[in-house]
VEXLUM-926297 format. One record per atom (N, C-alpha, C): residue number from 1; residue in three letters; chain; atom name; y, x, z. Coordinates in steps of 0.02 Angstrom, whole numbers. Layout:
BEGIN
+-----+--------+--------+-------+--------+--------+--------+
! num ! residu ! chaine ! atome !     yy !     xx !     zz !
+-----+--------+--------+-------+--------+--------+--------+
! NUM !    ALA !      A !    CA !      Y !      X !      Z !
...
+-----+--------+--------+-------+--------+--------+--------+
//
This chain:
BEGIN
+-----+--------+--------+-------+--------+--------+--------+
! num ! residu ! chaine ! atome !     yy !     xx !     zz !
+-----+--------+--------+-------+--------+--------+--------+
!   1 !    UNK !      A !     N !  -1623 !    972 !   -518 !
!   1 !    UNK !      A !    CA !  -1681 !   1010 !   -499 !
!   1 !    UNK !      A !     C !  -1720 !   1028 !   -562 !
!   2 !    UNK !      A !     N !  -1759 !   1092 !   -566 !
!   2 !    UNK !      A !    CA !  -1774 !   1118 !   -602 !
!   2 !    UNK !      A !     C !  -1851 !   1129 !   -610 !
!   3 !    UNK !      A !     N !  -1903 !   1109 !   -638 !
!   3 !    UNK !      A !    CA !  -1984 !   1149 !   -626 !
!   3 !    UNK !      A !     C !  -2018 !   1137 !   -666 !
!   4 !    UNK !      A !     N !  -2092 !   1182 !   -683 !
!   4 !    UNK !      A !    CA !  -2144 !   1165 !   -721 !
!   4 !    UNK !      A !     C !  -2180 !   1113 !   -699 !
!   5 !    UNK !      A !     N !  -2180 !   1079 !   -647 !
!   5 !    UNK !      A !    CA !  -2199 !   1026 !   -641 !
!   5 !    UNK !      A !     C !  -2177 !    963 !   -673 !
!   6 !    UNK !      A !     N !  -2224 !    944 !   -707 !
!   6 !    UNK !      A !    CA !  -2177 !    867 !   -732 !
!   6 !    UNK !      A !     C !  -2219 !    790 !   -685 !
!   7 !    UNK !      A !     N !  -2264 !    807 !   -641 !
!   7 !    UNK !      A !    CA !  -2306 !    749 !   -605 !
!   7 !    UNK !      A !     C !  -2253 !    707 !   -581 !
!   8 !    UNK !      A !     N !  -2268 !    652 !   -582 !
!   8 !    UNK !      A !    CA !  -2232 !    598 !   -552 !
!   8 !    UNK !      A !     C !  -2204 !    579 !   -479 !
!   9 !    UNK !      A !     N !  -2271 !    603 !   -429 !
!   9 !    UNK !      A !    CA !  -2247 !    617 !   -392 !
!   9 !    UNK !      A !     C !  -2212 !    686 !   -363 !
!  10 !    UNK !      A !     N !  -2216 !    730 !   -412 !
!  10 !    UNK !      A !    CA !  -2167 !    783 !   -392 !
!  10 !    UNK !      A !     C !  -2086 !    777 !   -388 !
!  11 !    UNK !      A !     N !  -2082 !    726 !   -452 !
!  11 !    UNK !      A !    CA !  -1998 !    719 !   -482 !
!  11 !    UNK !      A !     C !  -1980 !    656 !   -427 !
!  12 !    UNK !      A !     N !  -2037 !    609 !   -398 !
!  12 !    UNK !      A !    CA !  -1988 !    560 !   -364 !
!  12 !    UNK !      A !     C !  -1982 !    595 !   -283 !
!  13 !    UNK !      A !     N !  -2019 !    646 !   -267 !
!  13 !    UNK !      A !    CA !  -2007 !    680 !   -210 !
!  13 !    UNK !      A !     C !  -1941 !    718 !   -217 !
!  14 !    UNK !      A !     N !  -1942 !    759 !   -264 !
!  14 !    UNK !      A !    CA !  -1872 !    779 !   -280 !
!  14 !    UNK !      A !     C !  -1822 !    745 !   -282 !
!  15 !    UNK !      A !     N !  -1802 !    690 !   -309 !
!  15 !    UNK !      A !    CA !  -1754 !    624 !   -313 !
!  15 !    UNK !      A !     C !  -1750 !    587 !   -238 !
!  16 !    UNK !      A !     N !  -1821 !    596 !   -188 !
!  16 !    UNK !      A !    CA !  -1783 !    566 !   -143 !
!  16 !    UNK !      A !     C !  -1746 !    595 !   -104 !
!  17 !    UNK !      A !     N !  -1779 !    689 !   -132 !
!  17 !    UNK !      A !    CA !  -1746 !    712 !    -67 !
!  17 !    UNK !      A !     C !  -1655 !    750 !    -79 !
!  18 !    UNK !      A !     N !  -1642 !    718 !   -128 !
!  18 !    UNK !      A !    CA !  -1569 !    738 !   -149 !
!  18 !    UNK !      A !     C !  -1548 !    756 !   -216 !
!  19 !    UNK !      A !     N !  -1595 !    758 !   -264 !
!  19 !    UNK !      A !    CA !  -1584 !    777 !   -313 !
!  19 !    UNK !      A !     C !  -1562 !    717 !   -368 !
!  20 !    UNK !      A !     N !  -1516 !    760 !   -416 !
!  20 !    UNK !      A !    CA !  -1480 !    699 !   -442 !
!  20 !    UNK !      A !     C !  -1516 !    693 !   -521 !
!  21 !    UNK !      A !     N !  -1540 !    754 !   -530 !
!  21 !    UNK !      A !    CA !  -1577 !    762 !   -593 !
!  21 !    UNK !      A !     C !  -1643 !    779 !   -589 !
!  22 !    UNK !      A !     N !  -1684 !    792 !   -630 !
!  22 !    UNK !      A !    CA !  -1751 !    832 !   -642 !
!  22 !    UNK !      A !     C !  -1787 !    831 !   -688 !
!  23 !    UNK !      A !     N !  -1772 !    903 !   -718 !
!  23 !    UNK !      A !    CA !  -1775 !    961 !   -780 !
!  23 !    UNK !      A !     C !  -1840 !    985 !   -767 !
!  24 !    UNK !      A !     N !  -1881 !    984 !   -829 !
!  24 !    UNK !      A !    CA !  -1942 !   1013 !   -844 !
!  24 !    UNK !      A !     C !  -1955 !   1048 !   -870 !
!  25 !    UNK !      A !     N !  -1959 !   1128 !   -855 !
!  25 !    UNK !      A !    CA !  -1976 !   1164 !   -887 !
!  25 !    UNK !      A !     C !  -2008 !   1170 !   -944 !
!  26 !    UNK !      A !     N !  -2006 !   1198 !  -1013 !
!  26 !    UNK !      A !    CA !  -1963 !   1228 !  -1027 !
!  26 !    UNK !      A !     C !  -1895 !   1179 !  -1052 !
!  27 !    UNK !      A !     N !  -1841 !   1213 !  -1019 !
!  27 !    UNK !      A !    CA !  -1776 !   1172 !  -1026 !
!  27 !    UNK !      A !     C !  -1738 !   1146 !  -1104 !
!  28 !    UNK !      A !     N !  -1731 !   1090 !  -1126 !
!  28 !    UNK !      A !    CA !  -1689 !   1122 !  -1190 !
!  28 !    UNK !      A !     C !  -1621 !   1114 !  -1180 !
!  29 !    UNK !      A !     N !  -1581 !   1142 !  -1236 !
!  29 !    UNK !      A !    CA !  -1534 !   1131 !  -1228 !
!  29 !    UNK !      A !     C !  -1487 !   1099 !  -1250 !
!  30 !    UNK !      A !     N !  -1488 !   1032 !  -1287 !
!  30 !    UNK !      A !    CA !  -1468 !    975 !  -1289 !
!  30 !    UNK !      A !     C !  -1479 !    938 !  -1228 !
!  31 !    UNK !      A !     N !  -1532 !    936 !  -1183 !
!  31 !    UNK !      A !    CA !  -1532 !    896 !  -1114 !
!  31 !    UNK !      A !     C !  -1487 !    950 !  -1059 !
!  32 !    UNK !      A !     N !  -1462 !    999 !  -1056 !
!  32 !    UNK !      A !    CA !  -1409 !   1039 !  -1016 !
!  32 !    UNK !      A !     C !  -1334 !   1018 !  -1042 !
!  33 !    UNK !      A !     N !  -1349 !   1019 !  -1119 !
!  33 !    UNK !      A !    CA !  -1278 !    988 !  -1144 !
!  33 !    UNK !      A !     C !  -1260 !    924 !  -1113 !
!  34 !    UNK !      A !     N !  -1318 !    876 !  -1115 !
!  34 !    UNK !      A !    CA !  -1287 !    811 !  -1086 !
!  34 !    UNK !      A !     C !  -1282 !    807 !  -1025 !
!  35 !    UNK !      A !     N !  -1324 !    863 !   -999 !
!  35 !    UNK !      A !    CA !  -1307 !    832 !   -909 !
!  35 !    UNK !      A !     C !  -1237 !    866 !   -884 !
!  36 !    UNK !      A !     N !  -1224 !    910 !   -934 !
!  36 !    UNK !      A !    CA !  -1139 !    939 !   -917 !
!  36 !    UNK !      A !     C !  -1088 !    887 !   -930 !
!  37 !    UNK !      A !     N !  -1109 !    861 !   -990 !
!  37 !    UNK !      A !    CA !  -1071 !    789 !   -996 !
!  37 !    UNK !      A !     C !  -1082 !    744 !   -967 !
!  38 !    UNK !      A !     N !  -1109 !    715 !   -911 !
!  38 !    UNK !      A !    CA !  -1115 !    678 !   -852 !
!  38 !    UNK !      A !     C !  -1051 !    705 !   -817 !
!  39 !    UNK !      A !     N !  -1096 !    770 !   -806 !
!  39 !    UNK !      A !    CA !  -1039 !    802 !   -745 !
!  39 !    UNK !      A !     C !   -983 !    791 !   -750 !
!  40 !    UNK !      A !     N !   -963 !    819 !   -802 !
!  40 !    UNK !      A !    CA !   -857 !    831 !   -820 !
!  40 !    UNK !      A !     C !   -854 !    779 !   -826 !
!  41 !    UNK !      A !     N !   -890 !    731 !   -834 !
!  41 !    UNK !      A !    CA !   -852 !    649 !   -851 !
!  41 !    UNK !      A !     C !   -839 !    617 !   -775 !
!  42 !    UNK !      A !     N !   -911 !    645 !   -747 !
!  42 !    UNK !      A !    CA !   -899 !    600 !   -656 !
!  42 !    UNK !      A !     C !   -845 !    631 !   -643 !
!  43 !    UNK !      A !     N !   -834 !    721 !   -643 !
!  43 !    UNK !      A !    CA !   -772 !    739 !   -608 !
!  43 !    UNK !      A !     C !   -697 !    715 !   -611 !
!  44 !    UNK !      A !     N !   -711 !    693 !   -682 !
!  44 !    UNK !      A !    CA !   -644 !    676 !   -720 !
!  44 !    UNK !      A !     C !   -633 !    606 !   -702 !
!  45 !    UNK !      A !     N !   -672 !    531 !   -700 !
!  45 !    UNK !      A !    CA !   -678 !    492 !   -640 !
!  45 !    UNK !      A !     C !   -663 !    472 !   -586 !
!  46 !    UNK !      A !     N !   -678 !    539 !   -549 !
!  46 !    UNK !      A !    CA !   -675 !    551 !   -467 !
!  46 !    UNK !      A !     C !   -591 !    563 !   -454 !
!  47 !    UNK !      A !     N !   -572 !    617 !   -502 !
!  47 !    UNK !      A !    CA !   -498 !    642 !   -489 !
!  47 !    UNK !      A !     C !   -455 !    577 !   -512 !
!  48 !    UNK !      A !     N !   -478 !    540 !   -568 !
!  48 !    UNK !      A !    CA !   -438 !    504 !   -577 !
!  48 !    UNK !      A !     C !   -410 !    429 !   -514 !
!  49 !    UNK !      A !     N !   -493 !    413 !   -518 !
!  49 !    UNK !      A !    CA !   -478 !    383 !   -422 !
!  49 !    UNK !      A !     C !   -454 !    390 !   -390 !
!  50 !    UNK !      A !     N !   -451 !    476 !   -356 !
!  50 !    UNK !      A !    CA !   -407 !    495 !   -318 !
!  50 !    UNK !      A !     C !   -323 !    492 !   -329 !
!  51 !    UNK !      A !     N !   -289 !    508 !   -386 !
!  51 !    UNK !      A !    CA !   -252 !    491 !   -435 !
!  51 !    UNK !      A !     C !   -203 !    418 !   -414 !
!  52 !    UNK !      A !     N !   -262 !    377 !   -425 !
!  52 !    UNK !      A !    CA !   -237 !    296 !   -421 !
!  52 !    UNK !      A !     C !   -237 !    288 !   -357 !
!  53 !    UNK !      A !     N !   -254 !    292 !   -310 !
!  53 !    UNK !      A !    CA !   -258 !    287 !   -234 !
!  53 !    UNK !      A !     C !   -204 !    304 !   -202 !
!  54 !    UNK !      A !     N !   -182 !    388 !   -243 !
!  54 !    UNK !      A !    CA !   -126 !    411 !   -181 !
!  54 !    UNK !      A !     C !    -65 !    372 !   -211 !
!  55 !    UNK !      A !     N !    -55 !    350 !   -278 !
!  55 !    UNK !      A !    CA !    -20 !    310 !   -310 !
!  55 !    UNK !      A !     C !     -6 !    252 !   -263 !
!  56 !    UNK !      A !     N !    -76 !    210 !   -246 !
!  56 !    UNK !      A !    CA !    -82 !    153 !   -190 !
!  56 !    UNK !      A !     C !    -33 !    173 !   -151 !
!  57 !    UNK !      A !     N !    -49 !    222 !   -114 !
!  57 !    UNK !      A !    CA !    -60 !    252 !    -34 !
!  57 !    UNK !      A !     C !     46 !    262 !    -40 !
!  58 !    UNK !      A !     N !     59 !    291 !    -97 !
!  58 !    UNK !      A !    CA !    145 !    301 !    -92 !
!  58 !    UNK !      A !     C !    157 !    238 !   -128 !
!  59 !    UNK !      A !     N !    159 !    210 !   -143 !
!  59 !    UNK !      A !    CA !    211 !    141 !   -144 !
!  59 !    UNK !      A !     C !    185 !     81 !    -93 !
!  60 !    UNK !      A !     N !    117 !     78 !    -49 !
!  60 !    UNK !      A !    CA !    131 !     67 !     10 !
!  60 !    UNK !      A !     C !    158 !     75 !     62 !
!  61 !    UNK !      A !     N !    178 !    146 !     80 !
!  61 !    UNK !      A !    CA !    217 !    182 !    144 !
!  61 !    UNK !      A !     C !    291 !    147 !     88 !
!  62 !    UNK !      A !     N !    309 !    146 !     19 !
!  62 !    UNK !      A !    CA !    378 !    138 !     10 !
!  62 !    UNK !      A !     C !    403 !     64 !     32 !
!  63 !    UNK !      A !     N !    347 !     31 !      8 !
!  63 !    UNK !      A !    CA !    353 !    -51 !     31 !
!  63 !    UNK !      A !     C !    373 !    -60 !    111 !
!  64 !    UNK !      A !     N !    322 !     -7 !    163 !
!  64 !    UNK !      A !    CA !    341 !      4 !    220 !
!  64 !    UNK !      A !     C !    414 !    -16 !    232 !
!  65 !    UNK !      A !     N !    443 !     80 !    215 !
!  65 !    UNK !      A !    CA !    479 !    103 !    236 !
!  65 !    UNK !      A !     C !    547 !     36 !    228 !
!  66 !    UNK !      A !     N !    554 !     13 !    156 !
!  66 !    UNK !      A !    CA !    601 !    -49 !    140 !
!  66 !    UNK !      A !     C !    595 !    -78 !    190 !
!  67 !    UNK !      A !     N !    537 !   -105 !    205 !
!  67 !    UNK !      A !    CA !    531 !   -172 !    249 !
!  67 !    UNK !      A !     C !    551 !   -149 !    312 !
!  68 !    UNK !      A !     N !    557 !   -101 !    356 !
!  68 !    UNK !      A !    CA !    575 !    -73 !    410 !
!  68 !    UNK !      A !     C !    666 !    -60 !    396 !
!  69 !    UNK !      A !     N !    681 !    -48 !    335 !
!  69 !    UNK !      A !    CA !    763 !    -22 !    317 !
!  69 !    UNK !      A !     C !    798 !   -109 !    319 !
!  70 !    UNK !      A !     N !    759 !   -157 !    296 !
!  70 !    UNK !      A !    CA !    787 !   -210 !    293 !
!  70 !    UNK !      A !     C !    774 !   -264 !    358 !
!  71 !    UNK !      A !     N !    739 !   -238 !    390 !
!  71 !    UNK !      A !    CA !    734 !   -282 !    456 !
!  71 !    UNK !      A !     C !    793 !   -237 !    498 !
!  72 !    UNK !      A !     N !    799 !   -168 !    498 !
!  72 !    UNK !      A !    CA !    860 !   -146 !    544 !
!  72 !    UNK !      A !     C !    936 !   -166 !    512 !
!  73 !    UNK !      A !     N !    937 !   -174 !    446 !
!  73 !    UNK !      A !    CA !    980 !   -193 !    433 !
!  73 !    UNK !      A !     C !   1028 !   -273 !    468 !
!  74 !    UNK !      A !     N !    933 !   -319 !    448 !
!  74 !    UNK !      A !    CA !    974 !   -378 !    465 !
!  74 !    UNK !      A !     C !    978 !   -376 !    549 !
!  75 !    UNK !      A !     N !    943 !   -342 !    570 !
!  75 !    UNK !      A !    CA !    955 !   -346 !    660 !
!  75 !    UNK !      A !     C !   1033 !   -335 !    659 !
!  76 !    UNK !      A !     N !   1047 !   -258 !    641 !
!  76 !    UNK !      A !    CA !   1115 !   -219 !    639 !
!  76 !    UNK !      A !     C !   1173 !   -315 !    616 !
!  77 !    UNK !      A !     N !   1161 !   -351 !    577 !
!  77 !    UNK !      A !    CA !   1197 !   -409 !    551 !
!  77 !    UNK !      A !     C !   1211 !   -461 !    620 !
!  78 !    UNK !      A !     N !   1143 !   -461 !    637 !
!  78 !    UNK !      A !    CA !   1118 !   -521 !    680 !
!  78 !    UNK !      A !     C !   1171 !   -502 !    733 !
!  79 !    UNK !      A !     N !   1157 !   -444 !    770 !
!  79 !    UNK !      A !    CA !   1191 !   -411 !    800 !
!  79 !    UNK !      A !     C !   1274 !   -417 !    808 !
!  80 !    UNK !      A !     N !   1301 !   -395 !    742 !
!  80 !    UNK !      A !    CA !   1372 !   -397 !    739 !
!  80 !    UNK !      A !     C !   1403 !   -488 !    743 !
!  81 !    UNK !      A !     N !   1368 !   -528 !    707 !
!  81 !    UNK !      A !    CA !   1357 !   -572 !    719 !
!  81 !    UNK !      A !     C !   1372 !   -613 !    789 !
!  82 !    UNK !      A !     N !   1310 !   -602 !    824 !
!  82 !    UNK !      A !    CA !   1321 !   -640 !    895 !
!  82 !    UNK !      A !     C !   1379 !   -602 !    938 !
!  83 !    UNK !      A !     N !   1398 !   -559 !    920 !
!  83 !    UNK !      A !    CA !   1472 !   -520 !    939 !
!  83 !    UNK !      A !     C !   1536 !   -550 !    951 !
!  84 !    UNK !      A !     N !   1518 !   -569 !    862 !
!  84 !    UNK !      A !    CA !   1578 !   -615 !    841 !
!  84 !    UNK !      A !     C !   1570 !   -699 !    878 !
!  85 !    UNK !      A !     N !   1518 !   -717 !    879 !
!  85 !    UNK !      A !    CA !   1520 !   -776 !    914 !
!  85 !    UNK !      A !     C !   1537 !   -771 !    976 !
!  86 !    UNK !      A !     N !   1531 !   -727 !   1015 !
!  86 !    UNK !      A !    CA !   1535 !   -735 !   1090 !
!  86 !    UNK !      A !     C !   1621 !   -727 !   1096 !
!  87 !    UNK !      A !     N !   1632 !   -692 !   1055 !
!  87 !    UNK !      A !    CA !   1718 !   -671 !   1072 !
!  87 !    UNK !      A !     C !   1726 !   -746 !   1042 !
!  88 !    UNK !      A !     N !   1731 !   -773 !    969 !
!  88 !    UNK !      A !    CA !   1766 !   -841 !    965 !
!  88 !    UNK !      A !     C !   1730 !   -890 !    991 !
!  89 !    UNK !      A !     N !   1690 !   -895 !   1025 !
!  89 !    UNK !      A !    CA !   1653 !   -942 !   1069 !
!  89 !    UNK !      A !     C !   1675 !   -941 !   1132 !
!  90 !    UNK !      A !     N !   1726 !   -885 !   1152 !
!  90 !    UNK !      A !    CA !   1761 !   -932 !   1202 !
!  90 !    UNK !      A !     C !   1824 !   -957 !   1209 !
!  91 !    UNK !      A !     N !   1858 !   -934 !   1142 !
!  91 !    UNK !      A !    CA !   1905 !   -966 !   1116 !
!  91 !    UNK !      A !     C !   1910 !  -1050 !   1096 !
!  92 !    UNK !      A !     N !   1875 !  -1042 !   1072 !
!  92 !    UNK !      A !    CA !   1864 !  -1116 !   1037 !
!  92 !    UNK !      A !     C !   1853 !  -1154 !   1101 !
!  93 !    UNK !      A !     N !   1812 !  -1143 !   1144 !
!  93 !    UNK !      A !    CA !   1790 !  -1180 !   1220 !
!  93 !    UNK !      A !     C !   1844 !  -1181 !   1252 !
!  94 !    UNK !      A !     N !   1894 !  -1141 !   1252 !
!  94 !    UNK !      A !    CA !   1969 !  -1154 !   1257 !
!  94 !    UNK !      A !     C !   1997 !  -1205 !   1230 !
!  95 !    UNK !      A !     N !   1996 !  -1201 !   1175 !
!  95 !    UNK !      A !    CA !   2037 !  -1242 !   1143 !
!  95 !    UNK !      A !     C !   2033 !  -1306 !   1146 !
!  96 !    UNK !      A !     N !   1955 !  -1308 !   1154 !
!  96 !    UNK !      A !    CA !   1929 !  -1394 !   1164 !
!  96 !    UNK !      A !     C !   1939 !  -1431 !   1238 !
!  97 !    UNK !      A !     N !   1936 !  -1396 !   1262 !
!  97 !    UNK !      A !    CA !   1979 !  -1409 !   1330 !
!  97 !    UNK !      A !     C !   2061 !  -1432 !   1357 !
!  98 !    UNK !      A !     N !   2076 !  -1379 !   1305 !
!  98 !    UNK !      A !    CA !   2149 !  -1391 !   1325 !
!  98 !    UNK !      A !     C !   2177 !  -1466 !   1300 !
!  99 !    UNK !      A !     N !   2147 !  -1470 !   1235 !
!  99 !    UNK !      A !    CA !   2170 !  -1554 !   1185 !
!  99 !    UNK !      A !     C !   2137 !  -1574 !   1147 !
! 100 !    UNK !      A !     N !   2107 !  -1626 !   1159 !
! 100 !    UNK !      A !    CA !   2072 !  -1669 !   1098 !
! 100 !    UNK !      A !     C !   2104 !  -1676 !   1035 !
! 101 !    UNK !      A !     N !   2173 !  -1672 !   1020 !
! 101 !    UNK !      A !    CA !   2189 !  -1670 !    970 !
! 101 !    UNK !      A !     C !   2190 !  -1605 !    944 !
! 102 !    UNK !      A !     N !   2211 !  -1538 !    970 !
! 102 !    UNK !      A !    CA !   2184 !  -1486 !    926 !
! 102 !    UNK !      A !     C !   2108 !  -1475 !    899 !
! 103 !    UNK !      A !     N !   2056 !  -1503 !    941 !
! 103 !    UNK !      A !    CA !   2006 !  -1502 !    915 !
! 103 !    UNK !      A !     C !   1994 !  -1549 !    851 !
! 104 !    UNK !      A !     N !   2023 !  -1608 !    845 !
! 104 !    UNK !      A !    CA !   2003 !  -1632 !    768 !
! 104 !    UNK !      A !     C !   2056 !  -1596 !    725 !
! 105 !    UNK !      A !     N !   2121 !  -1567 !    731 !
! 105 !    UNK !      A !    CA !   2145 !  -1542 !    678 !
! 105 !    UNK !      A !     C !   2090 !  -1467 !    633 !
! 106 !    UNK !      A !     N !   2060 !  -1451 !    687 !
! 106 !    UNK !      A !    CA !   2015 !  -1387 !    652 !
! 106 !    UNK !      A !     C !   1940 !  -1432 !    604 !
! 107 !    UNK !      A !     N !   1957 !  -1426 !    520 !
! 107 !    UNK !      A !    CA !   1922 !  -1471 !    489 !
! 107 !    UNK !      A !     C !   1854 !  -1431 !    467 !
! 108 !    UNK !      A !     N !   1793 !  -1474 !    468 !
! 108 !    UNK !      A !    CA !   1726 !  -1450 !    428 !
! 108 !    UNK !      A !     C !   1713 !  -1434 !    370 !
! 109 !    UNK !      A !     N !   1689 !  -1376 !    317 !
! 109 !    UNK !      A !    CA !   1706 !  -1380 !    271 !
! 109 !    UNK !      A !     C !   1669 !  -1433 !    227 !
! 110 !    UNK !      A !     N !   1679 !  -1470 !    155 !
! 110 !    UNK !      A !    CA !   1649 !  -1508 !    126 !
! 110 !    UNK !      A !     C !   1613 !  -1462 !     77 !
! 111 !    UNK !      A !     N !   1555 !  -1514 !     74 !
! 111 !    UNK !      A !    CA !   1511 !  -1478 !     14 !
! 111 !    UNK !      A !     C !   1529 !  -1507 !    -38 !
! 112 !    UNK !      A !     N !   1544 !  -1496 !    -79 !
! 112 !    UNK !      A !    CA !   1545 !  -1527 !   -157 !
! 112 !    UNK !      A !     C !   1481 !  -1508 !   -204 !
! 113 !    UNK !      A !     N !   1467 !  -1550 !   -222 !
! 113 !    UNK !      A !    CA !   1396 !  -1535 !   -271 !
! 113 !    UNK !      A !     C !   1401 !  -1543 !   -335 !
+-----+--------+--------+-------+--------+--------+--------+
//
């Protein structure tokens, strides 16, 4: 804001009611120089924020997207998985039936450490 007024309560009426500056006529121009350099510096600031955010904003949706590729994956596992158990799960329930001795010939594996 701009005026020949320099009263005190003129400039804090101005400031409350939105103003970010207030220039007293007559203007110089070393105080226009610096308040331009406010400016370009907040703008330059502001963009850069914005900048780092959408930066945030895409390697969160990427973290997402992984974590959604690797839970269908292991479902898709889990899946093939209990497949395979159900077909040799009733084999084996066969087998244990038919003879106690085929069931101890099928051995556990050992851990070696």
């Amino acid at each position: 804001m701009m005026s020949s007024d320099d009263k005190r309560e003129t400039i804090m009426k101005g400031v409350i009611h939105g103003a970010c500056d207030y220039m007293v006529k007559p203007v110089r121009m070393d105080a226009v120089e610096l308040l331009w350099q406010h400016v370009i510096r907040k703008r330059r600031n502001d963009q850069l924020k914005e900048m780092e955010q959408a930066m945030e904003d895409k390697l969160v949706v990427e973290e997402e997207e992984k974590s959604r590729s690797m839970k269908k994956k292991m479902k898709k596992r889990k899946d093939k998985k209990e497949d395979k158990d159900d077909e040799g799960g009733e084999s084996s329930d066969h087998m244990n039936t038919a003879s106690p001795a085929s069931a101890s010939a099928v051995k556990k594996p050992r851990m070696v450490l």
